[in-house]
C-alpha positions as CSV (number, residue, x, y, z in Angstrom):
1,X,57.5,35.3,56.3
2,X,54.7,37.2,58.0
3,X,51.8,37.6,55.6
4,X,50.0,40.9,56.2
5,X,48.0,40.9,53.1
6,X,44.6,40.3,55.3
7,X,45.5,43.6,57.4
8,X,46.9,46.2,54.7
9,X,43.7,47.6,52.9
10,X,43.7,51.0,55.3
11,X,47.6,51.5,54.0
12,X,45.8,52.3,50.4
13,X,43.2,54.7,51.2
14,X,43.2,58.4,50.0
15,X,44.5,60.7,52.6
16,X,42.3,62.5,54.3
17,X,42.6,66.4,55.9
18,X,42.6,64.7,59.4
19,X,44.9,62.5,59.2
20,X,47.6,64.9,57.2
21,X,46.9,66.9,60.3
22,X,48.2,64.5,62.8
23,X,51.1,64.3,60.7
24,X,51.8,67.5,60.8
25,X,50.9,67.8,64.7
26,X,53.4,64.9,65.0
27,X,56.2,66.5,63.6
28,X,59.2,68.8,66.1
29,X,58.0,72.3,66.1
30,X,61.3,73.9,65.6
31,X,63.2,71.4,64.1
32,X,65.8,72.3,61.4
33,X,63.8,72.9,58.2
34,X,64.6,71.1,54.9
35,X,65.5,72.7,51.4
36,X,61.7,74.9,51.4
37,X,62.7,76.2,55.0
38,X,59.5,75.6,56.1
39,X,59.4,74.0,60.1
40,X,56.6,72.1,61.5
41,X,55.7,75.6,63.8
42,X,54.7,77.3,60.3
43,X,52.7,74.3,58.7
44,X,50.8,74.4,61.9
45,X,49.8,77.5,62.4
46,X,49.5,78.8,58.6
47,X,47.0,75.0,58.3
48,X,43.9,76.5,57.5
49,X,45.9,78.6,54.9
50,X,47.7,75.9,53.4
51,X,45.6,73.0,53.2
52,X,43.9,73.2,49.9
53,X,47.1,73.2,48.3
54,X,48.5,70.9,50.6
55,X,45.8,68.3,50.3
56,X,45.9,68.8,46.2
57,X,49.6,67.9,46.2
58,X,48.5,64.7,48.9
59,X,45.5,63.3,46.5
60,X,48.0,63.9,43.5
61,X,51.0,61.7,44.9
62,X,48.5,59.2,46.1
63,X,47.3,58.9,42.5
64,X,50.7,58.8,41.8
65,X,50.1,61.9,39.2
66,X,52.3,64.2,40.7
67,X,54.5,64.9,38.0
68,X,56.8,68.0,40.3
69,X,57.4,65.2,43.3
70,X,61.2,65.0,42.2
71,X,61.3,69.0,43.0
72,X,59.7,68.3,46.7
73,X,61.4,65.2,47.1
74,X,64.4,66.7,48.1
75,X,67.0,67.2,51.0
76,X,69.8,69.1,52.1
77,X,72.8,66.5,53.9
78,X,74.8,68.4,57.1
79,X,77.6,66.3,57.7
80,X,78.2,65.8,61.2
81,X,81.5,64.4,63.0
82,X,81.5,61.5,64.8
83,X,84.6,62.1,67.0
84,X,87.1,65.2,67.3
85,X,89.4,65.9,65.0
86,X,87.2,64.0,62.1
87,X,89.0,64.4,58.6
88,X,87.7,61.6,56.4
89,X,84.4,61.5,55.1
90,X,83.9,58.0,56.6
91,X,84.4,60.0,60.3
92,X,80.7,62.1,59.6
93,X,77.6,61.5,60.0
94,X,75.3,62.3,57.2
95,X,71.6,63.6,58.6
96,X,69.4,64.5,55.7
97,X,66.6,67.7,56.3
98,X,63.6,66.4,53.9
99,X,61.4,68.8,52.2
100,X,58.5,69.6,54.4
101,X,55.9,68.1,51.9
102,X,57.6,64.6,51.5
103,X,58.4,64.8,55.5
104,X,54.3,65.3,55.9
105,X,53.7,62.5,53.6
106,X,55.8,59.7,54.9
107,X,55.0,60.4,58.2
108,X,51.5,59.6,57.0
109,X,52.6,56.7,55.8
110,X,54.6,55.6,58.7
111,X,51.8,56.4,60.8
112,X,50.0,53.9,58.4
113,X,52.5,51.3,58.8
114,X,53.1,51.6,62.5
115,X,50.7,49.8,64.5
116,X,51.4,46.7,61.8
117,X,55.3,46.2,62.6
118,X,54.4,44.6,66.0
119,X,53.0,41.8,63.6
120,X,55.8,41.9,60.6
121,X,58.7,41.9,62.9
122,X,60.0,39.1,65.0
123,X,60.7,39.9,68.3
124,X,64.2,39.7,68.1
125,X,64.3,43.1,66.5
126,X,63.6,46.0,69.1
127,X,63.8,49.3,67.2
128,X,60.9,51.1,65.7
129,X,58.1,49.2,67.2
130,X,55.8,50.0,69.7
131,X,56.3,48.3,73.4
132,X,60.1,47.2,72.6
133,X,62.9,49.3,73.9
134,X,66.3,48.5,73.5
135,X,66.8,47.2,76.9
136,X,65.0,44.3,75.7
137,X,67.8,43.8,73.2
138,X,70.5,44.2,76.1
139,X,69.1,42.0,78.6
140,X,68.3,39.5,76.3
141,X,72.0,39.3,74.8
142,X,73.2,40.0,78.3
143,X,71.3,37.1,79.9
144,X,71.9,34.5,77.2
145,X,75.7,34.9,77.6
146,X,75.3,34.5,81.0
147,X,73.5,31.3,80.6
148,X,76.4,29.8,78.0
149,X,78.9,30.9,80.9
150,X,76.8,28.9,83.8
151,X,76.2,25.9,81.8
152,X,79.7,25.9,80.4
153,X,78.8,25.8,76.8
154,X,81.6,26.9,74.5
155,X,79.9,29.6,72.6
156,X,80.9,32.5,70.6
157,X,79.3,35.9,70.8
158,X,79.8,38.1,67.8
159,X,78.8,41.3,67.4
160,X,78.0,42.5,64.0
161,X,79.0,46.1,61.8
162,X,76.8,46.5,58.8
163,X,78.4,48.9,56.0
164,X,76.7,52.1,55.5
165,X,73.4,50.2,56.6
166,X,70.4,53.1,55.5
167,X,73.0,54.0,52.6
168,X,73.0,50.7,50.8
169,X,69.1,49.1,50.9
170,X,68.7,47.7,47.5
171,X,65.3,48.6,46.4
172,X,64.4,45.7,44.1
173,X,65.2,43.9,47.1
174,X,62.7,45.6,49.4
175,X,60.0,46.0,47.0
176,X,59.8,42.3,46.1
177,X,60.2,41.7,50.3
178,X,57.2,44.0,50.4
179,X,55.8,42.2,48.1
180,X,56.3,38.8,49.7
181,X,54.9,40.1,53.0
182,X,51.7,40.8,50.9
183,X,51.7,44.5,50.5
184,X,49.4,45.7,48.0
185,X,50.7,47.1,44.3
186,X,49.3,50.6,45.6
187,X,51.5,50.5,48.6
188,X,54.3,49.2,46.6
189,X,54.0,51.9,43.8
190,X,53.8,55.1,46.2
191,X,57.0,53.6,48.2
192,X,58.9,52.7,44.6
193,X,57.1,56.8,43.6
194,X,59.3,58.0,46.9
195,X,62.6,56.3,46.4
196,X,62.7,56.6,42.4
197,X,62.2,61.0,43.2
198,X,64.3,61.3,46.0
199,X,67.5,63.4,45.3
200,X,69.9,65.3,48.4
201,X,72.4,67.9,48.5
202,X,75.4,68.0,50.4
203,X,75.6,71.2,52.5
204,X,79.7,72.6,52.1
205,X,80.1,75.6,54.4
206,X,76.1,76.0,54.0
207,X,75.9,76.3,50.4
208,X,74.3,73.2,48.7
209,X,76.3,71.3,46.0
210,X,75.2,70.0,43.0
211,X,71.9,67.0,43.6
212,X,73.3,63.7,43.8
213,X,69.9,61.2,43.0
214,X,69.6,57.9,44.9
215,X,69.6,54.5,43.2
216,X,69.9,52.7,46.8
217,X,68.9,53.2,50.3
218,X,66.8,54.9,52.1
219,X,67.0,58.6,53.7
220,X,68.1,58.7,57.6
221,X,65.8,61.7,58.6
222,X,62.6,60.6,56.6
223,X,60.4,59.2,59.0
224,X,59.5,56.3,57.0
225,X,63.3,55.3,56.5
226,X,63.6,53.4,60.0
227,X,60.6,51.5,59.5
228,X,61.5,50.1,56.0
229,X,64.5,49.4,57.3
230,X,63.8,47.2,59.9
231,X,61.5,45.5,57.6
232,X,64.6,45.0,55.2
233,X,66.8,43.6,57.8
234,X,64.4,41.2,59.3
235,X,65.2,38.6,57.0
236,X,68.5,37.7,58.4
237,X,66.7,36.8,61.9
238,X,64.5,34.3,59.2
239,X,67.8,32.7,57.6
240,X,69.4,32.2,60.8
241,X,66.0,30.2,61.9
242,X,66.0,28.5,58.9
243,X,69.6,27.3,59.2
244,X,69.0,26.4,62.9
245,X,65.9,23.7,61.9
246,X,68.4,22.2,59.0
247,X,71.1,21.6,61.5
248,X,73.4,24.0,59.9
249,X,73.8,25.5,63.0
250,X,73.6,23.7,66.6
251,X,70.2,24.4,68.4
252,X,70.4,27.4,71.2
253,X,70.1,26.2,74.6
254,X,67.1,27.9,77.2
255,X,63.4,28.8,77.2
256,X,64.0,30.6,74.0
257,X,65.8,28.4,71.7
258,X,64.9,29.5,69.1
259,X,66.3,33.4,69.7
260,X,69.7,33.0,68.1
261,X,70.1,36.7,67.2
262,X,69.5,40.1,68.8
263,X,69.0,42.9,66.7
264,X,67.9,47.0,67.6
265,X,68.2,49.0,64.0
266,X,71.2,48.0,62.6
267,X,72.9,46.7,65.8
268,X,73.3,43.2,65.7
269,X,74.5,40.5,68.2
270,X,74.2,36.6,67.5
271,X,75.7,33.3,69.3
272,X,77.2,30.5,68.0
273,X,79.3,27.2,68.3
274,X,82.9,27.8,68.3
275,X,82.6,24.6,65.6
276,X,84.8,26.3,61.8
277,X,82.1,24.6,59.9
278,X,79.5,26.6,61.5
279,X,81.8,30.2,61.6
280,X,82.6,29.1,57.7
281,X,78.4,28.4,56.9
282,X,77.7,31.8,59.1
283,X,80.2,33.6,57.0
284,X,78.7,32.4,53.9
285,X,75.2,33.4,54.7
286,X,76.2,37.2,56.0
287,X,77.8,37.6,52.4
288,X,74.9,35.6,50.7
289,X,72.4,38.4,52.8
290,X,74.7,41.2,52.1
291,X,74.2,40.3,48.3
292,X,70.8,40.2,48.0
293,X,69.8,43.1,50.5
294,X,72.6,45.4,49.8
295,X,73.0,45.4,53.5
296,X,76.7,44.1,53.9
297,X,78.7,42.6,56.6
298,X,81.9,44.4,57.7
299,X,84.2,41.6,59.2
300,X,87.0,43.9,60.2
301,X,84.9,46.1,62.3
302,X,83.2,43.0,64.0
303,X,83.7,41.8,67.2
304,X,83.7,38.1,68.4
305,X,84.0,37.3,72.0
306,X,84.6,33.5,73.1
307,X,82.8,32.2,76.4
308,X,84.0,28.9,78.2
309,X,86.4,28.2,75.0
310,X,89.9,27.2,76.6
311,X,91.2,24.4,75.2
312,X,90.0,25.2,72.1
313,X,91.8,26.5,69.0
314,X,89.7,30.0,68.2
315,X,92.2,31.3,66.0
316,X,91.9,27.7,63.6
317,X,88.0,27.9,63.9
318,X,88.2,31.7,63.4
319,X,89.9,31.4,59.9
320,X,87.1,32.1,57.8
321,X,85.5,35.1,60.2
322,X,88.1,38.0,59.8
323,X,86.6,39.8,63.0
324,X,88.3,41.6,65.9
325,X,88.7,38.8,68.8
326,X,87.9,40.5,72.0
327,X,87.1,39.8,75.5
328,X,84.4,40.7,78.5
329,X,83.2,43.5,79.5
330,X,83.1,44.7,75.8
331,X,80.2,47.7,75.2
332,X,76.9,46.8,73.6
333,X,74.6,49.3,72.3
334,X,76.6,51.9,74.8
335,X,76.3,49.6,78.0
336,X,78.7,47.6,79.4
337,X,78.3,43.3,78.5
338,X,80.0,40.7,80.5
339,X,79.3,37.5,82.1
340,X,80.1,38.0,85.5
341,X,78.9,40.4,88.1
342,X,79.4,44.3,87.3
343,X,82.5,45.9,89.2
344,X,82.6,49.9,90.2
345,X,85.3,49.5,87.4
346,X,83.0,49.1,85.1
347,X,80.4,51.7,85.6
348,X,83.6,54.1,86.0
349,X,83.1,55.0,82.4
350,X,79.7,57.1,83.0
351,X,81.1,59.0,86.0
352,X,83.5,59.8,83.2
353,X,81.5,60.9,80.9
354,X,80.2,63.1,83.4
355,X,83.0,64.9,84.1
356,X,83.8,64.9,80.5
357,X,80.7,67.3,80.1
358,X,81.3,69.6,82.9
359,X,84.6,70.2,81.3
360,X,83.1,71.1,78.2
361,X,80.9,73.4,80.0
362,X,81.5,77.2,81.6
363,X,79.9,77.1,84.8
364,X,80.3,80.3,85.8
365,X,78.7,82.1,82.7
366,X,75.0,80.7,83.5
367,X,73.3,81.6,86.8
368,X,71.8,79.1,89.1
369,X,68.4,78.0,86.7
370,X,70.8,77.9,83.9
371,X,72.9,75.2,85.7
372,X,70.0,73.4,86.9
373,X,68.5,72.4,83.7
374,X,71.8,71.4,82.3
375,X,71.6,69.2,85.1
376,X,68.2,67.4,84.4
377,X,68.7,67.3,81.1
378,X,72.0,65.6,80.7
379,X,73.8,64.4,84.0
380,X,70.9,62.6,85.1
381,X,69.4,61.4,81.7
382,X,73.0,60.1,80.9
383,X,72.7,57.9,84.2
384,X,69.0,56.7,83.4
385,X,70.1,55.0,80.7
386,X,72.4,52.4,81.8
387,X,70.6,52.5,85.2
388,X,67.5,51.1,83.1
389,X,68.9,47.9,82.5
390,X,71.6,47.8,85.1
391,X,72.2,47.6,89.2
392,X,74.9,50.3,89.9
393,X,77.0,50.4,93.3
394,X,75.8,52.8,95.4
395,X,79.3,53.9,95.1
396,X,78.9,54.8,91.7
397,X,75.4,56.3,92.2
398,X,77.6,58.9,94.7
399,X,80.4,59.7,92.2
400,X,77.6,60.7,90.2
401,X,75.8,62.6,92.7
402,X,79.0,64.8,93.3
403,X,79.4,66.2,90.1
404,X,75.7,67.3,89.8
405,X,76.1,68.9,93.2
406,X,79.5,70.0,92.1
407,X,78.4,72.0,89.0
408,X,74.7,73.3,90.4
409,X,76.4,74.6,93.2
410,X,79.6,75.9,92.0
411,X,80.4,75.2,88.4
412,X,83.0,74.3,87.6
413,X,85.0,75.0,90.5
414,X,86.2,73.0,93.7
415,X,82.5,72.4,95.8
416,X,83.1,72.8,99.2
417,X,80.9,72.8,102.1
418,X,80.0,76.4,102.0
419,X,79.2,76.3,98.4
420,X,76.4,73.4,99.1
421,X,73.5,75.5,100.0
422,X,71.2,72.9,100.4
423,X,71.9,69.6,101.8
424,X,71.6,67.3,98.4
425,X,68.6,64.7,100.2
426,X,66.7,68.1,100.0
427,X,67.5,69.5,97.3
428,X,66.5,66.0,95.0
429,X,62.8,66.1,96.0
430,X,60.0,66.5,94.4
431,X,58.9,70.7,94.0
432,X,55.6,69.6,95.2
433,X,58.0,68.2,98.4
434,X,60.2,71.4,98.6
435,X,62.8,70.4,96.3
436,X,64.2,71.6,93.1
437,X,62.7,68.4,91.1
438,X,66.0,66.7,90.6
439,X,65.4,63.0,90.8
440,X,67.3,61.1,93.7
441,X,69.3,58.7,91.1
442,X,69.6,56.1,94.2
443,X,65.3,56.1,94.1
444,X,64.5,56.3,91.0
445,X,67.2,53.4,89.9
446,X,64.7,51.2,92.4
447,X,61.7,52.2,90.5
448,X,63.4,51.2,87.0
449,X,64.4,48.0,88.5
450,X,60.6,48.0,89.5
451,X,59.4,48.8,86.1
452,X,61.0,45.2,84.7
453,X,58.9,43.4,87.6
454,X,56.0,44.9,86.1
455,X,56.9,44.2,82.6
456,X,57.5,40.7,83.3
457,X,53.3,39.8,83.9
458,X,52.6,42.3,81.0
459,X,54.5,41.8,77.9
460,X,54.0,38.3,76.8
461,X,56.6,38.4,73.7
462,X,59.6,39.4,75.6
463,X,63.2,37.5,74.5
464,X,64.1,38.0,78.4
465,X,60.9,36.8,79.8
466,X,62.0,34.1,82.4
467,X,65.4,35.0,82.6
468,X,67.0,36.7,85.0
469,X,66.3,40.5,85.8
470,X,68.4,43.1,87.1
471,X,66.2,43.3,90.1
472,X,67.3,42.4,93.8
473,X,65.5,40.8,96.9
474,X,64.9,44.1,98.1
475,X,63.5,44.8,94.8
476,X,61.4,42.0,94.7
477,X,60.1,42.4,98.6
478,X,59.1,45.3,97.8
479,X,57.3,44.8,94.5
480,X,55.2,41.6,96.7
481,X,54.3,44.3,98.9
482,X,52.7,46.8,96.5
483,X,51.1,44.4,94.4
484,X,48.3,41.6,94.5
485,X,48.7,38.4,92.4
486,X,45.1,36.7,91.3
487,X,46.3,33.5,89.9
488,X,44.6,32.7,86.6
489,X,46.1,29.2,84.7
490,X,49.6,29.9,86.7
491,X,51.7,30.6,83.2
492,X,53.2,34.0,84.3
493,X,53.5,33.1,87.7
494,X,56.5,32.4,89.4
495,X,56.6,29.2,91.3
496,X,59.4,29.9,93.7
497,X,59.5,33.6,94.1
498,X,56.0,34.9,93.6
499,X,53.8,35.5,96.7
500,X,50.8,32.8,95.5
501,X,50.8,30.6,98.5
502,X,48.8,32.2,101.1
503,X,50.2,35.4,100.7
504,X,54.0,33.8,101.0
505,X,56.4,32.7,98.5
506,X,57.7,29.3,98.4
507,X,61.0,30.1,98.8
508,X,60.3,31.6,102.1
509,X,58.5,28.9,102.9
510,X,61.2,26.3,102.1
511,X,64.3,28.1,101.7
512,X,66.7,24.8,101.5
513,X,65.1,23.2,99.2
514,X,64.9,26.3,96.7
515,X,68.2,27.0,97.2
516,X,68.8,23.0,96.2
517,X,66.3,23.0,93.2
518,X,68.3,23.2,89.5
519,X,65.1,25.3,88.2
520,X,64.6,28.5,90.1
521,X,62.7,30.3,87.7
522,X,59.8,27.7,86.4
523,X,55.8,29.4,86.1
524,X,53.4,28.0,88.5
525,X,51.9,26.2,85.7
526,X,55.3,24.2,84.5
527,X,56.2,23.6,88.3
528,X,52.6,22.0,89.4
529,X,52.7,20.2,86.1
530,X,52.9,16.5,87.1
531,X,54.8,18.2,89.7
532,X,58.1,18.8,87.9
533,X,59.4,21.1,90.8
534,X,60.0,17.7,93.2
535,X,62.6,16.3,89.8
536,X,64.2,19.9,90.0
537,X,65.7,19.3,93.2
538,X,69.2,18.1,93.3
539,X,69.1,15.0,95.6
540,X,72.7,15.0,96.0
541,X,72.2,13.8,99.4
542,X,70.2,10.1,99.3
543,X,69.4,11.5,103.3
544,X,67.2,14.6,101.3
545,X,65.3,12.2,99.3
546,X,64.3,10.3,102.0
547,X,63.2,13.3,103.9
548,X,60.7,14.0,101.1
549,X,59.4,10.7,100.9
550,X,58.8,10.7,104.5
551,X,61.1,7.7,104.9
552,X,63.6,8.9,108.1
553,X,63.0,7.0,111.1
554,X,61.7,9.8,113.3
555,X,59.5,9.4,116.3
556,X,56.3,9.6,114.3
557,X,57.0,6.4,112.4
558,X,58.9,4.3,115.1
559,X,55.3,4.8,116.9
560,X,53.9,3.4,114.4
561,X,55.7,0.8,114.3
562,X,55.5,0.0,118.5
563,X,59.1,0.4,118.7
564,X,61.3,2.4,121.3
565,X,61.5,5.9,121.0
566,X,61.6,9.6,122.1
567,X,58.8,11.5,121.1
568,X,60.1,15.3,121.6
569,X,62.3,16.4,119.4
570,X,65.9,16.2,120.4
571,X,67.1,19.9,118.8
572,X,64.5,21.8,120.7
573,X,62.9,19.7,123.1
574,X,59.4,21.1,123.0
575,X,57.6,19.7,119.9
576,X,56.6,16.3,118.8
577,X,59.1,14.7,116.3
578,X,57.9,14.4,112.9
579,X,59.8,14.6,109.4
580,X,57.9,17.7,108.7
581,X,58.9,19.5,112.2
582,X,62.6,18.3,112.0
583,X,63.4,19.9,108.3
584,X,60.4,22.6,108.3
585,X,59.2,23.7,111.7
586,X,61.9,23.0,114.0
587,X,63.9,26.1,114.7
588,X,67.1,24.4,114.5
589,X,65.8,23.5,110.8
């Protein structure tokens, strides 16, 4: 575990006026107010009325003396579907609106608590912690299946549903994990003062029903609640590690062996050996976390996915692991997971969805603004998301492209040439360029691609650093062109595609013999190590190893040697023949 006990004295102090302030300041203006009806537009502008009282109540609770907290600590639950057509409680969502008092006070806390998570967490969990987004959880999962399917490893990729995960937190099980992390009894006691008060009523046709008090998990809607839970959930990354180093389970294979799980919120995806005494010991240790934690495993809405298993029985090794068997593409966290190369099939989903919404929509009850912002606010954020961590077809981009055109210009009816204004290049540039400010999805899915370039020097404790990127050549050209490399110790540059040799990367320099080497993506530091690059080449061909040892009989050496010879080359018939002009300079190389 991650001991914080050095860095957790500032999570005890008394609040002060400023920082209940940026709480407030911190919270949605006109979000949907809790059980008091107060929203975070009246707490700050009525703040100089308020905060005596308000800062009475804080010093109180953080004294843990205020006796009416149960009365505050409340929240109204709206239930909202999940799908059309929901009829069983299981098919709505529950969203709790806090008190505005408790809301202010745990987001003090969570403000507290934030910049330490970076430092609690491990980095296979993505979700409520600054500088991880949950494209690192995709890529990673996405990347590691591919390498399995490359090396031919028989692997199994699972895909885990937690029951009611906020809902079912055991608290003597996060305040003793608290405890073990080394939070103080102070931060302990205020967090045990929170759960033990907290109450909720379900909202029927808007009328509140009689409070139902908690006596396990933790309120989604409290902005402490996602933090805490992460913190609970950790642990399973921790047991998994654990049972890798006993040889429980069989070692992962890459530059980050030791990253056997992915996990963003309650989201999780883990590999393993398609061996039954590993599925039987990973069964056993979901229920023996599920136990302790409260936080259980629901086998039957699980999902494992064999890769390079034929030949093997997977319904015999499967016995113990009562999970849905499924196959690539499957989705994972709302994108589309496979091992091979995406297909126009694939992405055919989102241009789907698209049309999906413009059904849903009356175009021709808003004027031309009112369909413009509609626009920008859901076709194209819909498509930012999976172009984040994706490379679309261009045909895909297109199909996209025509229903934004289709309902700015028309609505919901037919477009047609005379209906398009504006042709759509113009129309997708900047204002400042005499556009409308709708972003060129085909542009600005290059400078996403970009972004990952950039990330890859910057953040040091990414899963997917090393791996491969969803970034092409052009992607990369351009990149080299727009930045400089200063080369430092060499560990986050690339050998073979980073411009660090005069201004030209080696595999531009020597494109045959990176297209022969087994390690493509080794730093500059690994590579120049002893000089592992020359053993990553895959001599297949004895002729290739003696052409690097500068041991083929060309003119050069017969010289040398005072034997008969040619001395131009025989391809080109212009230059002296040497090993390095026949395989390097020669044109016909």
């Amino acid at each position: 575990m991650h001991s914080v006990s050095c860095r957790v004295t500032l999570l005890d102090d008394p609040f002060t006026e400023e920082e209940i302030k940026n709480a407030i300041n911190h919270m949605p203006t006109d979000k949907a107010p809790g059980p008091d009806g107060f929203t975070g537009a009246f707490l700050k502008s009525c703040w100089d009325i308020i905060k005596g009282d308000f800062m009475a109540a804080a010093s109180s609770f953080h004294a843990l003396r205020c006796n009416s907290l149960q009365i505050v600590n409340s929240a109204n639950i709206v239930l909202i579907p999940k799908k059309d057509g929901a009829v069983e409680v299981s098919d709505y969502r529950p969203i709790s609106l806090v008190h505005s008092f408790t809301k202010v006070i745990t987001k003090a806390l969570a403000l507290r608590l934030q910049p330490l998570m970076k430092d609690i967490i491990s980095t296979s969990q993505s979700a409520f912690v600054k500088k991880r987004s949950i494209h690192d959880s995709f890529l990673s999962v996405r990347n590691t299946a591919r390498r399995l399917h490359k090396t031919r490893m028989p692997s199994l990729f699972l895909k885990l549903d937690i029951t009611k995960a906020f809902d079912s937190v055991r608290w003597n099980y996060l305040l003793i994990l608290l405890q073990r992390l080394g939070f103080s009894n102070r931060w302990r006691d205020m967090i045990a003062f929170l759960l033990s008060t907290s109450s909720s009523r379900v909202l029927l046709n808007g009328v509140p029903i009689q409070p139902i008090h908690h006596g396990r998990g933790l309120r989604q809607g409290d902005p402490l609640s996602p933090l805490l839970f992460v913190i609970a959930f950790d642990p399973l990354q921790r047991l998994l590690k654990l049972a890798t180093e006993m040889e429980i389970f069989s070692k992962m294979r890459g530059r980050t062996p030791g990253i056997r799980i992915s996990m963003y919120a309650d989201d999780a995806a883990l590999f393993l050996a398609p061996s039954k005494e590993e599925v039987s010991a990973l069964s056993k240790l979901l229920n023996f976390f599920g136990e302790a934690s409260g936080l259980k495993t629901n086998f039957h809405k699980s999902t494992v996915v064999p890769i390079r298993c034929s030949g093997l029985n997977i319904e015999d090794t499967l016995s113990d692991l009562s999970a849905q068997k499924s196959h690539f593409p499957i989705k994972y966290l709302g994108l589309p997971l496979t091992t091979y190369r995406l297909r126009r099939v694939d992405f055919q989903p989102l241009v789907d969805k698209a049309a999906a919404k413009l059904n849903g929509w009356s175009g021709r009850q808003l004027n031309h603004a009112g369909r413009m912002v509609l626009v920008k606010s859901v076709l194209t954020s819909q498509a930012i998301y999976l172009l984040t961590a994706l490379r679309s077809p261009k045909a895909t981009l297109k199909d996209i492209d025509a229903k934004r055109k289709q309902f700015l210009w028309s609505g919901n009816e037919r477009l047609t040439g005379g209906k398009c204004k504006v042709n759509w290049t113009r129309t997708a540039r900047s204002k400042k360029n005499g556009g409308l400010g709708i972003l060129h999805l085909g542009k600005f899915a290059r400078a996403l691609r970009l972004r990952w370039l950039w990330r890859e020097w910057f953040a040091e404790d990414k899963p997917w650093i090393g791996d491969d990127l969803p970034c092409n050549v052009r992607d990369e050209l351009l990149f080299a062109a727009a930045t400089a490399i200063q080369i430092g110790n060499g560990s986050k540059i690339k050998f073979w595609t980073n411009a660090w040799l005069q201004g030209l990367r080696p595999l531009e320099v020597a494109p045959s013999i990176f297209k022969i080497s087994r390690r493509k993506n080794r730093t500059l530091r690994e590579a120049l190590s002893g000089n592992v690059w020359i053993r990553d080449i895959n001599l297949q061909n004895p002729s290739c190893w003696l052409a690097i040892q500068n041991r083929v009989w060309t003119a050069d050496r017969l010289s040398t040697r005072g034997w008969p010879h040619n001395p131009v080359c025989v391809l080109c018939r212009r230059s002296p023949e040497s090993g390095l002009h026949l395989f390097v300079d020669c044109r016909f190389a």
